[in-house]
C-alpha positions in Angstrom: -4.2 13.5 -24.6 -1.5 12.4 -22.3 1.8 11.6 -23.8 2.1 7.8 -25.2 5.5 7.7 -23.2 3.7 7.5 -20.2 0.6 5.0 -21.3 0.3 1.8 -19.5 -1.8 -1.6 -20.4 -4.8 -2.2 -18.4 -2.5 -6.0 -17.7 0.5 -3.5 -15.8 -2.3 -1.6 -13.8 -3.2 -4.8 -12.0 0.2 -5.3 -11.1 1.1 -1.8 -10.4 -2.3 -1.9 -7.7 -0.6 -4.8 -6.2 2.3 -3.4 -5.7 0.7 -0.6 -4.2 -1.1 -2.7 -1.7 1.4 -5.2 -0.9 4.0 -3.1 1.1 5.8 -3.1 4.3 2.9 -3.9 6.6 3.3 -8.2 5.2 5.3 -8.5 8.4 3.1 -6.7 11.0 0.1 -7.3 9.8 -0.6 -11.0 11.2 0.4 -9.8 15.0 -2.0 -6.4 14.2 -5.1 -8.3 13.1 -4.4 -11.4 15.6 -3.7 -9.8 18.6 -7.2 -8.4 18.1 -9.5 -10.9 16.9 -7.2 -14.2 17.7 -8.3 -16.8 15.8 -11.0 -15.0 13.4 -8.0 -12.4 12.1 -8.5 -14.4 9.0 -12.2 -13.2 8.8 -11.2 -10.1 9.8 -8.9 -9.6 6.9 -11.7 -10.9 4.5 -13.9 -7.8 5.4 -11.1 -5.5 5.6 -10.6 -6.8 1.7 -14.8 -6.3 1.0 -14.7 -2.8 2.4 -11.5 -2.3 0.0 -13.8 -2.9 -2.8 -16.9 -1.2 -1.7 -14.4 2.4 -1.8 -12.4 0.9 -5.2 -16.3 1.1 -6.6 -16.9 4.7 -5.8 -12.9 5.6 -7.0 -13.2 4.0 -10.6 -17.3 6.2 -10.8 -15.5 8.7 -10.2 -12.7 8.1 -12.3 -15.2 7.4 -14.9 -17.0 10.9 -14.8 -13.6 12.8 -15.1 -11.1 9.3 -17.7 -9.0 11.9 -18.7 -8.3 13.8 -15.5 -6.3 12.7 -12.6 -7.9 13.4 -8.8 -5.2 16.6 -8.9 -6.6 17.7 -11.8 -10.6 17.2 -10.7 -9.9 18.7 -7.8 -10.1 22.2 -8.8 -12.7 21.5 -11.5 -15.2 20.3 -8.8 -13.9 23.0 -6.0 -12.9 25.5 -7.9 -8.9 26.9 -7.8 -8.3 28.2 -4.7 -9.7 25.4 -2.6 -8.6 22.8 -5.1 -5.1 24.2 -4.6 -5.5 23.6 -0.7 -6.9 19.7 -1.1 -4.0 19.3 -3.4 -1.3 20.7 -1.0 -3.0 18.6 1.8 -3.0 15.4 -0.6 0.5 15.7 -1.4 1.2 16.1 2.4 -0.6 13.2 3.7 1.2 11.0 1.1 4.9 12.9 2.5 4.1 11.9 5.8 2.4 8.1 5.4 5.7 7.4 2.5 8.1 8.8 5.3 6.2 6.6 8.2 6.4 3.3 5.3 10.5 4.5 5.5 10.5 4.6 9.2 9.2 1.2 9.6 11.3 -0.6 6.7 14.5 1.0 8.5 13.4 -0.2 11.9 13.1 -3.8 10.3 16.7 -3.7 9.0 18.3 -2.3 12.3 16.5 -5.1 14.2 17.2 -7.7 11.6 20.0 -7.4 9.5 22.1 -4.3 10.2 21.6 -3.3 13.8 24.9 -1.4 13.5 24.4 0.7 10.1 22.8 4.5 10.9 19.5 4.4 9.6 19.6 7.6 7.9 22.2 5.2 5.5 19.6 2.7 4.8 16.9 5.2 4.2 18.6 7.0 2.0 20.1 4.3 0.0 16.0 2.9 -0.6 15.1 6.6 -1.8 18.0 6.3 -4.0 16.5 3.7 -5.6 13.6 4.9 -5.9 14.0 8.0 -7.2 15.8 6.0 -10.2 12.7 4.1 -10.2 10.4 6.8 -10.4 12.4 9.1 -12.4 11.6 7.5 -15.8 8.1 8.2 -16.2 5.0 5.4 -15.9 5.6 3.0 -18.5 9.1 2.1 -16.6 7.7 1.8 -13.3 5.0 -0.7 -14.4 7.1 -2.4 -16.6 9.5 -2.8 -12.9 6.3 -3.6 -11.1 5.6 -6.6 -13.7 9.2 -7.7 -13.4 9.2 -8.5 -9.3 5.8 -9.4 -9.2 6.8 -12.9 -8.9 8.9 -12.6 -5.6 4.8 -12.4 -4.5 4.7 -16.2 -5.2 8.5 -17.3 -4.0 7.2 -15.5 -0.2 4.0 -17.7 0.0 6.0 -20.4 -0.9 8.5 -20.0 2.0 5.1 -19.5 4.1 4.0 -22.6 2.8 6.9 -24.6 3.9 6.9 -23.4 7.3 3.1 -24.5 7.4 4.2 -28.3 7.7 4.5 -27.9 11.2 1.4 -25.7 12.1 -1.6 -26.9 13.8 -4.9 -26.8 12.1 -6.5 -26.8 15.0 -5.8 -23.1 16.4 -8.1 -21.7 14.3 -10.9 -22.9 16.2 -13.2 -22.2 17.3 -14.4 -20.1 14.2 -16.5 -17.0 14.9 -15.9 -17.2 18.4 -15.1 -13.2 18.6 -17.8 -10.7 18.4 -18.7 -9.1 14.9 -17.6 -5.5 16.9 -14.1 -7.0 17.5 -13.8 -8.9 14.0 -14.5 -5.6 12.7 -12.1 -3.6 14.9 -9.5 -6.4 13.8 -10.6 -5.7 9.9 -9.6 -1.9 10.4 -5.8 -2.9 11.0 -6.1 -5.1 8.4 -7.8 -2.0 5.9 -4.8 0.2 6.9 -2.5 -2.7 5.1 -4.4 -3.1 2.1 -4.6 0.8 1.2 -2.9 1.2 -2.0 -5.4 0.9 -4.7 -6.1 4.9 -4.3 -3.1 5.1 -6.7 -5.3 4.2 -9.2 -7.6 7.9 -8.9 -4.0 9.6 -10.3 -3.1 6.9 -13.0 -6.1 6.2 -14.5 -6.1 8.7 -17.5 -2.7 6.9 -18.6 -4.1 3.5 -18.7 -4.7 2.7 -21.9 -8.4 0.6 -22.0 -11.8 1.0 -21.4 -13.9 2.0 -18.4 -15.0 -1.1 -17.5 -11.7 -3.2 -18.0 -10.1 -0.8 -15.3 -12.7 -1.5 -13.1 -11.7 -5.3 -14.0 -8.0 -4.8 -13.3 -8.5 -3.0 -10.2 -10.9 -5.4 -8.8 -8.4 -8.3 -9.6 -5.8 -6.3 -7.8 -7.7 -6.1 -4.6 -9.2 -9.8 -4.8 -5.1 -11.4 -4.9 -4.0 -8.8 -2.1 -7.0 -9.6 0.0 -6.1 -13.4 -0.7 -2.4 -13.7 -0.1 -3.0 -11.5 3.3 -5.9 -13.7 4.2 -3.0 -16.4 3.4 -0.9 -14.8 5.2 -2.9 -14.2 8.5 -4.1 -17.7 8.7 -0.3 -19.1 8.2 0.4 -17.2 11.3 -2.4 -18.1 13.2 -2.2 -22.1 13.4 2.1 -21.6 13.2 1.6 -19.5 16.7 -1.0 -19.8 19.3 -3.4 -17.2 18.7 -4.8 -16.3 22.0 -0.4 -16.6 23.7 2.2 -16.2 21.4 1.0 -14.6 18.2 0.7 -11.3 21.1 4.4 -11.3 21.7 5.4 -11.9 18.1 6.0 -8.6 16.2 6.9 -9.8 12.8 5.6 -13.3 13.0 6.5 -14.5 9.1 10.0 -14.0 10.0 9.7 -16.1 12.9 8.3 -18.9 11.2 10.6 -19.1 8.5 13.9 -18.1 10.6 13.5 -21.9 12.1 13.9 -23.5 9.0 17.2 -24.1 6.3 18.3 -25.6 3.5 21.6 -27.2 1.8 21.9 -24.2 0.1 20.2 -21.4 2.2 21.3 -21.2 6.0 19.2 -18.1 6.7 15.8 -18.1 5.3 14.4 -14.7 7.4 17.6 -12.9 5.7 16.5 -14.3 2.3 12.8 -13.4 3.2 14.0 -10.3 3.8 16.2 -9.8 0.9 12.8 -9.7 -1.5 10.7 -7.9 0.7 13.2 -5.3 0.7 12.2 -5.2 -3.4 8.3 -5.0 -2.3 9.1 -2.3 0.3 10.8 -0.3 -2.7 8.0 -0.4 -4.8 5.8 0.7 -1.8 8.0 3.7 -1.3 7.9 4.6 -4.8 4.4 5.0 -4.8 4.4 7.7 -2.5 7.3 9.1 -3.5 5.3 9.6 -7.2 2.3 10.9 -5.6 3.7 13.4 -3.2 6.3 14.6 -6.7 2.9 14.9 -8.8 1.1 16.7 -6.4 4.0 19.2 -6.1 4.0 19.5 -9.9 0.2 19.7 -9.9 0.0 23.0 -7.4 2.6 24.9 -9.6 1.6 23.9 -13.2 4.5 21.8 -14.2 4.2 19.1 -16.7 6.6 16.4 -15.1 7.3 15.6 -12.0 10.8 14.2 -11.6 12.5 17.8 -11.0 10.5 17.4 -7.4 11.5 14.1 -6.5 15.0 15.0 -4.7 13.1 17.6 -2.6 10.3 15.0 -2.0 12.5 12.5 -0.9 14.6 14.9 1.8 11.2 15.6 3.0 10.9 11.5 3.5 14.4 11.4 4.7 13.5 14.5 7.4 10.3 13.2 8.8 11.5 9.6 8.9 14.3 10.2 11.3 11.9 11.4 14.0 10.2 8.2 15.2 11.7 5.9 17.3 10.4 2.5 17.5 7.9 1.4 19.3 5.5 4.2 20.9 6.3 6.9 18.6 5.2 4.2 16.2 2.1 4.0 17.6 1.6 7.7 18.1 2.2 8.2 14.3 -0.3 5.6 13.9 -3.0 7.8 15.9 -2.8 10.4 13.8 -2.5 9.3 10.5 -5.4 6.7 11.0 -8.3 9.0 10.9 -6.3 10.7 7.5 -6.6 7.3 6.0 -10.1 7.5 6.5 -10.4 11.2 4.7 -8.0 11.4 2.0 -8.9 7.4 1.0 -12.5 7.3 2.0 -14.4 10.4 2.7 -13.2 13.0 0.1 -13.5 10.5 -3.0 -16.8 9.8 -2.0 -17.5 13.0 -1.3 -16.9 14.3 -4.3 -18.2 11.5 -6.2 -21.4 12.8 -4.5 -20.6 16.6 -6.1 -19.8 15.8 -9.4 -23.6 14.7 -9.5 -24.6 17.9 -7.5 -22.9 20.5 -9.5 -23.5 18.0 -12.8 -19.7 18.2 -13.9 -18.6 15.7 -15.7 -16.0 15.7 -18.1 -16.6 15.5 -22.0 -14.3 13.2 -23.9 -14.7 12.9 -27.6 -15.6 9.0 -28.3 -14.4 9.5 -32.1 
């Protein structure tokens, strides 16, 4: 039985999934998905959220089979040590290098935006700062923070909202124009954006509810990300002229709201920007606890926190070597088809084994 310090309501799992799928790719997102599929990005991001759901499915059976283990621990139950070692190592690896790409990107945003004359390796460090402290504290903290800036969800589609007075309706058709191969090329950049919910294969034995109400709480989790990015996408699309200017806008939110002030607010992007910073945090911290508890997982160590300094150089290290733009993309290329295995192909995978070998784990139901 894990320790009650660490337990979290089946309520704080739905916001900590959030969290975990709401990160720094809000901004980039409406160019990625548009610039493929124009005016259907909004469809695209729809499927993007149904194929979400489809892999969130096969997670939580699995989950089920083993309630008390996390994936590090299955791992080795299902391929025995030595190879479960390996998949852990290469786990906690792929979540160093997509956390320091997340840290790469939210830099990048702040030189371009608001400090263009700070040293990124300033602003990167002071985020990991943070979330360290964050992280540090076990669980029940960091959901209990996840619950807390929640909201700032709502006060961004809000600002979206505003800007929306001056869209036009009318550049989102003609609907379905696109072919379904494109839509579904567009979806794919729209999946990369939505992947968080796999932090729910190394929480789950800490949740404290039922089988079925995780499945519930996850599934709510994915159905509000896959709406307020839907939201999102369409905003974008009739603000900016899909098949023109939505191409040559990077981060069109910011665009649309940078036009706009108040009595009391001069610079709404800054503001915008001032709460994603809080989203991008919690983004960070995700990976920052699964790359510390994979760590702890390969050499047998209860808690994690005595790895997160090391973790987080690691971030620090890797993030400093893009540099905007192609090396961007080049990161991209690689880690894409990882999404695809560590996210998609080895859950299911050994979803499929646990049946095969006919391991399951036995829980006392007392």
């Amino acid at each position: 039985m894990k320790p009650t310090a660490n337990r979290i309501t089946n309520k704080q799992l739905v916001f900590m999934i959030i969290q975990a799928q709401i990160g720094v790719g809000i901004l980039s997102l409406p160019h990625d998905v548009a610039s493929i599929a124009k005016q259907d990005g909004w469809i695209s991001t729809i499927i993007a959220g149904v194929f979400s759901q489809a892999i969130i499915f096969v997670i939580w059976g699995l989950c089920r089979r083993f309630p008390d283990l996390s994936l590090y621990q299955i791992l080795p139950k299902l391929l025995g040590k030595a190879f479960g070692k390996l998949f852990i190592f290469c786990y906690a690896l792929y979540f160093m290098v997509t956390g320091s790409l997340v840290l790469a990107r939210y830099s990048d945003i702040i030189d371009k935006w608001i400090l263009p004359s700070t040293p990124n390796w300033i602003t990167m460090l002071l985020v990991l700062l943070t979330c360290i402290y964050i992280v540090s504290e076990g669980l029940t903290s960091i959901a209990r923070f996840y619950v807390l800036v929640s909201p700032i969800l709502i006060v961004l589609v809000v600002l979206i909202s505003y800007s929306m007075k001056d869209a036009n309706l009318l550049y989102i058709f003609p609907i379905g124009d696109h072919s379904i191969s494109t839509i579904l090329k567009g979806s794919k950049e729209a999946a990369f954006s939505m992947l968080g919910f796999e932090l729910f294969l190394f929480i789950h034995p800490y949740v404290h509810s039922s089988g079925k109400d995780k499945l519930v709480a996850i599934t709510t989790a994915n159905i509000f990300v896959t709406i307020f990015y839907t939201f999102m996408v369409m905003a974008s699309i009739v603000y900016f002229e899909p098949n023109v200017d939505i191409g040559l806008t990077p981060e069109p939110l910011l665009y649309m709201i940078k036009a706009y002030s108040f009595q009391v607010l001069e610079r709404t992007d800054l503001f915008f920007l001032s709460l994603w910073l809080v989203i991008v945090a919690t983004s960070i911290a995700n990976w920052l606890l699964l790359s510390s508890m994979g760590l702890a997982s390969l050499v047998r160590k209860k808690h994690y926190a005595r790895f997160l300094p090391i973790v987080a150089g690691i971030y620090l290290v890797l993030a400093l070597i893009p540099d905007q733009g192609k090396n961007f993309e080049r990161f991209n290329q690689v880690l894409g088809p990882s999404h695809y295995i560590f996210i998609v192909i080895i859950p299911v995978l050994l979803f499929i084994l646990s049946f095969i070998l006919t391991k399951k784990e036995v829980v006392n139901k007392a």
